[in-house]
Backbone bond lengths (Angstrom), bond angles and torsions (degrees), N, CA, C in turn:
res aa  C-N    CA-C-N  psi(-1)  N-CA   C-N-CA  omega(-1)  CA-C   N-CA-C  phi
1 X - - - 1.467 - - 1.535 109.69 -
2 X 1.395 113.98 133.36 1.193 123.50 -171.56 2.004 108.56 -60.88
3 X 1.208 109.66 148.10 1.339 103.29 167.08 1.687 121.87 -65.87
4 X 1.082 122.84 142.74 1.299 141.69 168.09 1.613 144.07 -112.00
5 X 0.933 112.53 150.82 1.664 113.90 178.80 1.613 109.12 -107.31
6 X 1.008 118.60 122.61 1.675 118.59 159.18 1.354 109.81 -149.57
7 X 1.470 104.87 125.40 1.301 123.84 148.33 1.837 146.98 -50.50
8 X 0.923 91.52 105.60 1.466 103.51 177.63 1.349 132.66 -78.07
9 X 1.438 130.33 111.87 1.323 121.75 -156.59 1.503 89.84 -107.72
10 X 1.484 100.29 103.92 1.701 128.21 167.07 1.285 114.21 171.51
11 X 1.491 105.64 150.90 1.265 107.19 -172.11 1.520 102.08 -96.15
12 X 1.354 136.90 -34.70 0.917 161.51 121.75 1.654 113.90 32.72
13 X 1.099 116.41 102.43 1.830 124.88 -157.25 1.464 86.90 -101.73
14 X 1.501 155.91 -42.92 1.642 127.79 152.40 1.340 121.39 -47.98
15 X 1.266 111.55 -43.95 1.884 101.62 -176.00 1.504 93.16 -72.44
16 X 0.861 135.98 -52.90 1.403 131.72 -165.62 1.949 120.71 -51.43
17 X 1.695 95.94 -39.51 1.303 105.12 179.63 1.863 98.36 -84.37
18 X 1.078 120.83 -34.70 1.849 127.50 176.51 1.733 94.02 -45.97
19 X 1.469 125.08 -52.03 1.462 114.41 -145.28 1.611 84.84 -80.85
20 X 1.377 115.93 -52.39 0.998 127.52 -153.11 1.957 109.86 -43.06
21 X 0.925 103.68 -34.83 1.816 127.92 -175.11 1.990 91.64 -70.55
22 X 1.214 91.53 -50.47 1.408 83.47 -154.79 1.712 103.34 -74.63
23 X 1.173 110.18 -19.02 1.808 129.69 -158.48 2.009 100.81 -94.39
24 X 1.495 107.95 -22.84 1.029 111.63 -162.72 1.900 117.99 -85.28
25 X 1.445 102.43 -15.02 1.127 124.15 172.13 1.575 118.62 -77.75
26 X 1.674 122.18 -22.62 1.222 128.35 -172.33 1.360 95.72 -95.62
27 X 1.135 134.40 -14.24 1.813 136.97 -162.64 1.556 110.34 86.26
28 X 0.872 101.16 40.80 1.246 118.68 -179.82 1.831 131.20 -108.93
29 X 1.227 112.41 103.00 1.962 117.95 -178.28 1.375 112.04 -79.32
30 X 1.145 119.81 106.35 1.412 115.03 155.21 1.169 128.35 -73.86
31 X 1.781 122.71 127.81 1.207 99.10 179.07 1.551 105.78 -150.49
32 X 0.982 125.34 148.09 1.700 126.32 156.74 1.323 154.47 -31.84
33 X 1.207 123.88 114.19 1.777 105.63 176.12 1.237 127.78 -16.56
34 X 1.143 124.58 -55.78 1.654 153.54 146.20 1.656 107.73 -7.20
35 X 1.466 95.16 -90.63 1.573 109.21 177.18 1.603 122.57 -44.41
36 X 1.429 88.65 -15.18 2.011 89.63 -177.39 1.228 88.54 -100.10
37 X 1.403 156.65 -20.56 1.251 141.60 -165.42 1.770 104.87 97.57
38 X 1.182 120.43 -1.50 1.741 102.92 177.00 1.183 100.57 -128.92
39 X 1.208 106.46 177.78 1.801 138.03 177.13 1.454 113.93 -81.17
40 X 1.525 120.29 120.03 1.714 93.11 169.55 1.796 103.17 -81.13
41 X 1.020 90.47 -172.37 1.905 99.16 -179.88 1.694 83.26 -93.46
42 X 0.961 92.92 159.96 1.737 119.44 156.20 1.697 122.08 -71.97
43 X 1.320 121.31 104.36 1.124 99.79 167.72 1.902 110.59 -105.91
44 X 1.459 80.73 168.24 1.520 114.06 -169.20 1.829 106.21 -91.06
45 X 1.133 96.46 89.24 1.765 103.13 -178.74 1.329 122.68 -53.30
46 X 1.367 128.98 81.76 1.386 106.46 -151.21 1.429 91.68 -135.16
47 X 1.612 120.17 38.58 1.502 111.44 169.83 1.656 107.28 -109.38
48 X 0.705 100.90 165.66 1.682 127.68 -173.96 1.252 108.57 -75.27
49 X 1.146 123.44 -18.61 1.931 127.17 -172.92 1.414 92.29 -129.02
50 X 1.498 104.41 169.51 1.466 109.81 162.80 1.026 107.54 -96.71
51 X 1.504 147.44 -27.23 1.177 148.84 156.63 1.935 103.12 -27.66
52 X 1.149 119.69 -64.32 1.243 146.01 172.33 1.458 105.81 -34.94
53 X 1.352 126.22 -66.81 1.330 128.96 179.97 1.209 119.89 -49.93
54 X 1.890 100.12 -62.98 1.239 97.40 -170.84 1.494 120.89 -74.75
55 X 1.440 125.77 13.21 1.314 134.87 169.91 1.522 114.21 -84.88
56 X 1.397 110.02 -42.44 1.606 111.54 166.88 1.517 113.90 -66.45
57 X 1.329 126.28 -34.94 1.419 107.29 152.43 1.297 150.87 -63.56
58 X 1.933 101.59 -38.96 1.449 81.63 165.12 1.494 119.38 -90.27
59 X 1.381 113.80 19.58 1.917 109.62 163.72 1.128 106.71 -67.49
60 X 1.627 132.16 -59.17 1.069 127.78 124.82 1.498 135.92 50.94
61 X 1.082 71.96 -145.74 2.049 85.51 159.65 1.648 116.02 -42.30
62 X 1.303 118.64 -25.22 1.552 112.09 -175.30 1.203 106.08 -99.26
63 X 1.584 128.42 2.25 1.609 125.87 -173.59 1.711 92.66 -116.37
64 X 1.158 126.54 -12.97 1.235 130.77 178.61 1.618 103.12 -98.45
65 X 1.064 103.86 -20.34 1.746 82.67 -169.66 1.333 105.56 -127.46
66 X 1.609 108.67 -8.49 1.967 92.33 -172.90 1.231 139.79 133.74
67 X 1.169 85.00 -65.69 1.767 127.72 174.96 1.591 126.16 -84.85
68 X 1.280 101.11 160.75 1.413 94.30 -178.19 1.520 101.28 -73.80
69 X 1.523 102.24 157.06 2.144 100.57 174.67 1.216 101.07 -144.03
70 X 1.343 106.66 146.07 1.470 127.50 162.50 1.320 130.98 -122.26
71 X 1.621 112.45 135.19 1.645 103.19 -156.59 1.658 91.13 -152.49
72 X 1.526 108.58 158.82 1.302 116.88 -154.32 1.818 100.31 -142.88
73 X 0.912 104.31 127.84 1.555 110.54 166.40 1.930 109.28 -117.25
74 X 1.313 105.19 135.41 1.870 107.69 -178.96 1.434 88.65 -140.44
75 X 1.316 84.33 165.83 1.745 108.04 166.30 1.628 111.08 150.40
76 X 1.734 104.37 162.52 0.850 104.46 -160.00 1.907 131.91 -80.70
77 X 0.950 120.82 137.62 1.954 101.14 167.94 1.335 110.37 -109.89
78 X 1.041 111.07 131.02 1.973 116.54 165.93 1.615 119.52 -102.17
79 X 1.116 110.31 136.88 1.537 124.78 -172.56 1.190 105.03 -30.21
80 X 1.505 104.89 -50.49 2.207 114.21 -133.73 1.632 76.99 -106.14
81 X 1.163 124.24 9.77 1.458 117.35 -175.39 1.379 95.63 -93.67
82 X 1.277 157.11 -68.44 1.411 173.70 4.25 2.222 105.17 -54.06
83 X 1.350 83.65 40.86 2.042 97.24 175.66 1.288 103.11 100.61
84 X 1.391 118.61 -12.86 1.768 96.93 -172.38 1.841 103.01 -72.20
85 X 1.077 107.55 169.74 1.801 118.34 12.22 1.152 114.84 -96.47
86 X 1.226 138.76 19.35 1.425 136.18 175.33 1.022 135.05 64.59
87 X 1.545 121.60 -117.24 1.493 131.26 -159.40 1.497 66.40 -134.63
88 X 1.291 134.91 58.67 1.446 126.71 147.07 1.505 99.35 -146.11
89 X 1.436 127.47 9.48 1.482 123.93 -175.53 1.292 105.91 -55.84
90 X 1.345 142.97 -66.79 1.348 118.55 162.87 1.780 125.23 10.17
91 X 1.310 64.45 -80.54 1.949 91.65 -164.56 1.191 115.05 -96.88
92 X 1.667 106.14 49.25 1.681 113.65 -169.91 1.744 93.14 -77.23
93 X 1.003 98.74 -55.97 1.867 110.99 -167.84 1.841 104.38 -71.29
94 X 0.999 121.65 26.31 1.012 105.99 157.92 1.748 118.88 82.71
95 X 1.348 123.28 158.96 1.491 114.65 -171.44 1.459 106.64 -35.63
96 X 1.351 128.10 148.99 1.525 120.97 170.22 1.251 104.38 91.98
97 X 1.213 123.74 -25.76 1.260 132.27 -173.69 1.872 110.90 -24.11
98 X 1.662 114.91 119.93 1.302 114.38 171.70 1.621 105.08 -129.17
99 X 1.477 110.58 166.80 1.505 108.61 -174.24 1.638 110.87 -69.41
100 X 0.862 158.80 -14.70 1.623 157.15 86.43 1.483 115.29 23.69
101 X 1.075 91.51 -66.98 1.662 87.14 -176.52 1.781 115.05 -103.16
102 X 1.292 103.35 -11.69 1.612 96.56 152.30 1.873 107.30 -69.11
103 X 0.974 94.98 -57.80 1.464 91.61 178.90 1.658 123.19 -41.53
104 X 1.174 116.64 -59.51 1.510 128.04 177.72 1.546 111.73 -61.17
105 X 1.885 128.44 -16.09 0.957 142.76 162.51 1.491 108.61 -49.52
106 X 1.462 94.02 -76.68 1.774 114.66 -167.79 1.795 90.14 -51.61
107 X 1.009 140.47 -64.17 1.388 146.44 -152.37 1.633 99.91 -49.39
108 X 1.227 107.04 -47.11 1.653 114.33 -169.33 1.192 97.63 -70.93
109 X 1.876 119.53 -40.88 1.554 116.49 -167.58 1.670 106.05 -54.39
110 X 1.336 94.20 -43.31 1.972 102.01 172.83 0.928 144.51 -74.64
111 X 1.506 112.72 -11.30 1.538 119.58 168.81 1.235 129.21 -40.50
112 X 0.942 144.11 6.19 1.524 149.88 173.14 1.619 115.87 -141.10
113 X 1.104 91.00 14.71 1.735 113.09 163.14 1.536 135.44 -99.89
114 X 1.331 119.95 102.82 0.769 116.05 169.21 1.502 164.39 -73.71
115 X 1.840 142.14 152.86 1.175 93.94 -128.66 1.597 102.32 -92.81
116 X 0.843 132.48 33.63 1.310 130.58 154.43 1.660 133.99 -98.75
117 X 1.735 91.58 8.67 0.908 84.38 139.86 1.955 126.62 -150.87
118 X 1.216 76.86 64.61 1.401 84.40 -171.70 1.894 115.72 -107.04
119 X 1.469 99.53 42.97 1.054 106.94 159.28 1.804 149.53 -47.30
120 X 1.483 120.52 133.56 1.193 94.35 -175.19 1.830 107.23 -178.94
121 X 1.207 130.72 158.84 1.294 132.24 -132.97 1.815 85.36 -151.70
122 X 1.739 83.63 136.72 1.512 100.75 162.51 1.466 122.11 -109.55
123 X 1.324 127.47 118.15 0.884 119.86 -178.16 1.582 145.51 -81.19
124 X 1.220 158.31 -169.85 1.682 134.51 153.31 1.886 102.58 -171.23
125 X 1.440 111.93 108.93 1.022 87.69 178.77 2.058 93.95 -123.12
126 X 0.984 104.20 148.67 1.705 117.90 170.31 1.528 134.82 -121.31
127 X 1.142 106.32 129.26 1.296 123.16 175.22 1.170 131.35 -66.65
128 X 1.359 150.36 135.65 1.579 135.33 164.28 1.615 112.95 -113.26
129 X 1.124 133.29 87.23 1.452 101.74 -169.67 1.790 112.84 -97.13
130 X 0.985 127.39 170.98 1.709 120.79 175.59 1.354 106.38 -123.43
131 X 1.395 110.86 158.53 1.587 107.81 177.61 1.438 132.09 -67.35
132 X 1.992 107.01 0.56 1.034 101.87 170.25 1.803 124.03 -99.70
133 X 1.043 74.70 11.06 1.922 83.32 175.48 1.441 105.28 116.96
134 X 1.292 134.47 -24.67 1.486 143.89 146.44 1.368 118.82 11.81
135 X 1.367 153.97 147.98 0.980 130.07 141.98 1.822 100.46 -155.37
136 X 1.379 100.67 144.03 1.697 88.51 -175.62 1.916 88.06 -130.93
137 X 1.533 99.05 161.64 1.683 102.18 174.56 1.486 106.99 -151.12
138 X 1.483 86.28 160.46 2.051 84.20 -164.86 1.839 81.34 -150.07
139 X 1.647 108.79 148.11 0.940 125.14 166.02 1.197 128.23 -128.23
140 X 1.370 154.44 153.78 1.447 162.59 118.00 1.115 131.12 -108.91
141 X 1.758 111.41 138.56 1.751 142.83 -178.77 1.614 123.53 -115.69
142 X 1.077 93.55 92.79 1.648 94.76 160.82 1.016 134.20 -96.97
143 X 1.485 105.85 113.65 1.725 108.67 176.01 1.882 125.02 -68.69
144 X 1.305 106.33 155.11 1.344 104.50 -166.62 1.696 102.61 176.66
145 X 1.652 135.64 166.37 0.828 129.38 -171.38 1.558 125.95 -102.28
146 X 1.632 158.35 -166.86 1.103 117.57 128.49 1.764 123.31 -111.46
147 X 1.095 109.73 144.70 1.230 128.98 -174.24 1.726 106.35 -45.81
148 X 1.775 122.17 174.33 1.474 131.32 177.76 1.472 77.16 -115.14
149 X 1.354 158.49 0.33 1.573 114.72 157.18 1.451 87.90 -170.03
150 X 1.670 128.13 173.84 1.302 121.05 -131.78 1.298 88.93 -113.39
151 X 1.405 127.07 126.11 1.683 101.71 143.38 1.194 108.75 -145.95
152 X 1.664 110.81 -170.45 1.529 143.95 -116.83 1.279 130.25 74.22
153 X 0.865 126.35 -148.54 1.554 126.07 -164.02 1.636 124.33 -134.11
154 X 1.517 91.40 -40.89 1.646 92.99 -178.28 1.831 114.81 -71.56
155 X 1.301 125.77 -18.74 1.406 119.87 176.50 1.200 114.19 65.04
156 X 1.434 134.56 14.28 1.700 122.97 161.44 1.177 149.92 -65.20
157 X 1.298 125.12 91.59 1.839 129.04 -163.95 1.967 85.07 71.92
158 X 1.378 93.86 -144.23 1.495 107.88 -162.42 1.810 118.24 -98.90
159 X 1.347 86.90 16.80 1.810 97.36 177.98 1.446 119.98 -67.84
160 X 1.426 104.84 -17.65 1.436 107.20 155.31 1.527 146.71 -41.29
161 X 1.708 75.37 -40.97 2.002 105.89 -177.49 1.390 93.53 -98.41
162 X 1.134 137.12 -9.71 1.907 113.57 -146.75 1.567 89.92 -115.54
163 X 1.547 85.32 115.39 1.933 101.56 172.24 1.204 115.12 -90.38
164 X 1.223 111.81 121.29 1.713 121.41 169.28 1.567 103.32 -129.32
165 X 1.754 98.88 109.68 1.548 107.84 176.76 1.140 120.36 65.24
166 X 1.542 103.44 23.58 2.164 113.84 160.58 2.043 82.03 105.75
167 X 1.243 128.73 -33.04 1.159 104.87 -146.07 1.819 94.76 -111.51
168 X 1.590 121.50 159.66 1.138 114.49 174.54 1.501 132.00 -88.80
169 X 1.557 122.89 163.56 1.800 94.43 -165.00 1.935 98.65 -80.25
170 X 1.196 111.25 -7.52 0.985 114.68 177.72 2.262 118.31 -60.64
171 X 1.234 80.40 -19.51 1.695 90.05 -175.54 1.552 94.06 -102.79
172 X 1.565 156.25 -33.27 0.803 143.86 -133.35 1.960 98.72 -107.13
173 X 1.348 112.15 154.21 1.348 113.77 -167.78 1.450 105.81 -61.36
174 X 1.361 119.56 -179.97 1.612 114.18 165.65 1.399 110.55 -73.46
175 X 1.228 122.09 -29.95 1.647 121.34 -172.24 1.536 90.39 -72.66
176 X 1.514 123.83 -63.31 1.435 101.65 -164.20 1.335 120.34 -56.70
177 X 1.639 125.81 -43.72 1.054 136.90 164.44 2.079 118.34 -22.53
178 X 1.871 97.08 -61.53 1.475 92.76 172.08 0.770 141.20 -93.61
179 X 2.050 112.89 23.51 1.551 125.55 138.80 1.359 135.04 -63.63
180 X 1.445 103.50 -42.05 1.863 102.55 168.09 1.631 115.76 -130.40
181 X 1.243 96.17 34.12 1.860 103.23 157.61 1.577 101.05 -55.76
182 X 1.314 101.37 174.31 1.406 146.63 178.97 2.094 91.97 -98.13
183 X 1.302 119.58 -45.27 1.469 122.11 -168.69 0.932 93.97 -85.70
184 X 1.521 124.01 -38.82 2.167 116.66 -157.09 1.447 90.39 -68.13
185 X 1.706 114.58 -56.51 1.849 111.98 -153.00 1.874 94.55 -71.55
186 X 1.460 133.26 -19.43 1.048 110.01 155.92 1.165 152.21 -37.84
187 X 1.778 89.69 -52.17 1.666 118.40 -177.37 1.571 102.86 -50.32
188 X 1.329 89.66 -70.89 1.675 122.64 -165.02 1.618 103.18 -49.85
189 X 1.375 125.13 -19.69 1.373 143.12 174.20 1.912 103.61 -92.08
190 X 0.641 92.65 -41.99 1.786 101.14 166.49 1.428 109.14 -65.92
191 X 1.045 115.60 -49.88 1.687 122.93 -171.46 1.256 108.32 -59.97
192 X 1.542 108.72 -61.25 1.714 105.78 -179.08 1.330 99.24 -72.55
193 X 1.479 153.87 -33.46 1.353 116.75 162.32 1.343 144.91 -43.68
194 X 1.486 106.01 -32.69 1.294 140.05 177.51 1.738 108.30 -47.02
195 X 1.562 101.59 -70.66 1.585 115.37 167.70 1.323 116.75 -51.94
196 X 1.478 118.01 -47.67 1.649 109.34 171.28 1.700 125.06 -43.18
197 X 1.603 87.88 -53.93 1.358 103.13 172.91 1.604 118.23 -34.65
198 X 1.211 103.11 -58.80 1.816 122.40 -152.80 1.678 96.64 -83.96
199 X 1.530 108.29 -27.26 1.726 97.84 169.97 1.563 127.72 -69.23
200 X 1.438 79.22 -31.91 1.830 106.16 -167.63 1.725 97.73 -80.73
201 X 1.044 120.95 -54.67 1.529 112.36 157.26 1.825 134.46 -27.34
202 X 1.651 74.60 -72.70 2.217 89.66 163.07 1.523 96.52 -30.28
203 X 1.451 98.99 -89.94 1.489 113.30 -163.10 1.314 105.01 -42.14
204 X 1.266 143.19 -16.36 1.562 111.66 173.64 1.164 125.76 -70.12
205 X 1.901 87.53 -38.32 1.459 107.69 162.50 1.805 144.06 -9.46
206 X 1.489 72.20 -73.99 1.779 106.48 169.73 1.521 90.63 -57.38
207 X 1.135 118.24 -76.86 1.686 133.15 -158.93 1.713 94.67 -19.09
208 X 1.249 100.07 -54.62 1.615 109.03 -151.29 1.513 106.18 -83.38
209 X 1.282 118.74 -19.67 1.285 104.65 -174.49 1.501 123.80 -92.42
């Protein structure tokens, strides 16, 4: 497979190094607004799914820049929540919003929750779009509970709180982590689309000539 360029709409140096692993096996460069020399625009997240979001971004980024793009919206839903906080986890806590105080948010939302039922799922769904109008999408959900107070060490988004198998993703290595993420079974769901794609392409190829 020929080498490639695609753009990634994130600023984000884990998602960026996550795709990159998975993208690097197809002949494939991931790379940044940055690395090409431009700015993406800002978009305005204003869909209802994450599927949704991250599709208006990478339309996005791939009508602005050229290239094929891939872009990802996650976050968390809790049972006793009715799913929130959703496709607003970011911006659970409000303007200013930091992972601290999203975190210390959700905790209060649960205080009178118990832990059986303190169910709850991370989500990740991603977009691929191409400059010819193309677009492929892949998702992954991991179930898991949330915790009465945070630990590990690194503090990223809500992996602090989010129990999978007694333990938090916040304590678990990156390799174990991008075995039963919500982002890894995305990727890895992206990937084999990816190859379908590029066979099913070839072969038309052939077809036509």
């Amino acid at each position: 497979m020929k080498d490639n360029i695609f753009i990634i709409a994130t600023h984000n140096p884990k998602k960026l190094a996550e795709l990159s692993r998975i993208l690097a096996p197809l002949g494939i460069r991931a790379v940044t607004d940055r690395e090409l020399g431009i700015t993406l625009p800002e978009v305005e997240e204003t869909g209802e799914t994450f599927l949704e979001n991250a599709r208006l971004k990478a339309r996005s980024a791939c009508q602005f820049s050229g290239y094929p793009a891939i872009a990802d919206d996650s976050g968390l839903m809790v049972d006793a929540l009715d799913g929130a906080p959703g496709v607003r986890s970011a911006r659970y806590s409000g303007e200013g919003a930091t992972d601290e105080k999203n975190n210390q948010k959700l905790l209060q939302a649960l205080q009178q929750v118990p832990e059986g039922q303190r169910g709850a799922q991370f989500v990740c769904a991603i977009c691929c779009v191409f400059p010819n109008g193309d677009e492929l999408t892949a998702e992954g959900i991991c179930r898991g509970r949330i915790g009465f107070e945070p630990k590990g060490s690194g503090g990223f988004g809500y992996d602090p709180l989010f129990l999978y198998n007694g333990v938090s993703f916040d304590q678990l290595s990156p390799e174990q982590k991008d075995a039963v993420s919500h982002r890894g079974k995305a990727l890895k769901a992206l990937q084999q689309a990816l190859i379908t794609y590029y066979q099913e392409s070839e072969g038309t190829k052939h077809a036509d000539q």
